[in-house]
N, C-alpha and C positions, 0 to 999 in steps of 0.2 A: 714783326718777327722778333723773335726774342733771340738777345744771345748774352751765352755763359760765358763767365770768365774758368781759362784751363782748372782756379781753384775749388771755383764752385763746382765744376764737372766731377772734381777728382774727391770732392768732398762726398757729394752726392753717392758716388758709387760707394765709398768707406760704409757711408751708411747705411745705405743696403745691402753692403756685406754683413753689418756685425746683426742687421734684425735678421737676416737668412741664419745666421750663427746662432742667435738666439730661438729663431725658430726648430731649427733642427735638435737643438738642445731641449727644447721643451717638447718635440715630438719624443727622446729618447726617455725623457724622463716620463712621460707619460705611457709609452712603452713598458718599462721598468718596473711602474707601479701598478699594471695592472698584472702584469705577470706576476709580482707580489701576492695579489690580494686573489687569482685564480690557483685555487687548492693550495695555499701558502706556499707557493713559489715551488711545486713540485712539478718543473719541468714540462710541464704542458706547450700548448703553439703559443699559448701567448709569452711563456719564458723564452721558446726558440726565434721567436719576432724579436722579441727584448735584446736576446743576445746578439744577433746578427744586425741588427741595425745598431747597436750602441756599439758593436768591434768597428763598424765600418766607418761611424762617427769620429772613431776616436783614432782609428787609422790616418784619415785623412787630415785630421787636425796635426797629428803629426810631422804629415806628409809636408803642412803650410809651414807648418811653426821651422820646420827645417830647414825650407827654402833660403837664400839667402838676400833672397828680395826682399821676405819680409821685415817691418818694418818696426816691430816691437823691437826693445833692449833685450838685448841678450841674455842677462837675468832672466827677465819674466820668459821669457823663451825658453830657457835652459828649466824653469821651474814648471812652465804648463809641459813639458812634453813628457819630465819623470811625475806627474800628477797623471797624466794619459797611460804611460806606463804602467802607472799602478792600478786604471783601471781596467785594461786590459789584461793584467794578471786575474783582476778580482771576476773578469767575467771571465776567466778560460776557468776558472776555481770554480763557477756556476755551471758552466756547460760540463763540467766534466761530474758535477754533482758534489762538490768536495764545499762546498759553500752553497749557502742562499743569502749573499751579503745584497742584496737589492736596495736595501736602503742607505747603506752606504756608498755605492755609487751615489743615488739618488740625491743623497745630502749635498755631495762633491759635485755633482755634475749643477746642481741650484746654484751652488757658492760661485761655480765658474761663468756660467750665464744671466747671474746677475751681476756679474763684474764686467761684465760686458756695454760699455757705453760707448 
């Protein structure tokens, strides 16, 4: 029988939190960009997929980053959640037709998920 030590446990789940993180972040990004590249980002299902999955992403990251459990510095806290902020303006800018900034999230959401280790 094998057993953990409490740090190994608590190490283990970190790290299967930030690949879930990174996965989710590469579902959105790969959302994003396809809605880009169908009819240059005019608003089709694949932009209305792009948009509701990337608000819900970035809702809920916010949702962590806030909590006071978590455990990043308060900096980097205080800097991803006006980063999430901004990308949440940049998609309500999309769905409302007032932008087609896609790659711009797209850039920002790569930069944030590969910072992710």
């Amino acid at each position: 029988m094998y057993q953990f030590s409490y740090a190994e446990i608590m190490e283990e789940g970190v790290a299967v939190s930030k690949d879930r993180e990174r996965q989710v972040l590469d579902r959105s990004i790969a959302l994003l960009k396809a809605a880009m590249a169908s009819d240059g980002g005019n608003y089709g299902k694949e932009a209305v997929e792009a948009i509701y999955f990337t608000r819900r992403v970035w809702i809920r990251f916010i949702e962590d980053l806030g909590n006071p459990e978590n455990q990043l510095d308060d900096e980097l806290r205080a800097n991803l959640i006006s980063i999430a902020i901004w990308i949440l303006k940049e998609i309500e800018k999309i769905r409302k037709r007032e932008s087609t900034n896609f790659q711009g999230i797209i850039d920002i959401t790569t930069i944030i998920k590969d910072g992710i280790k």
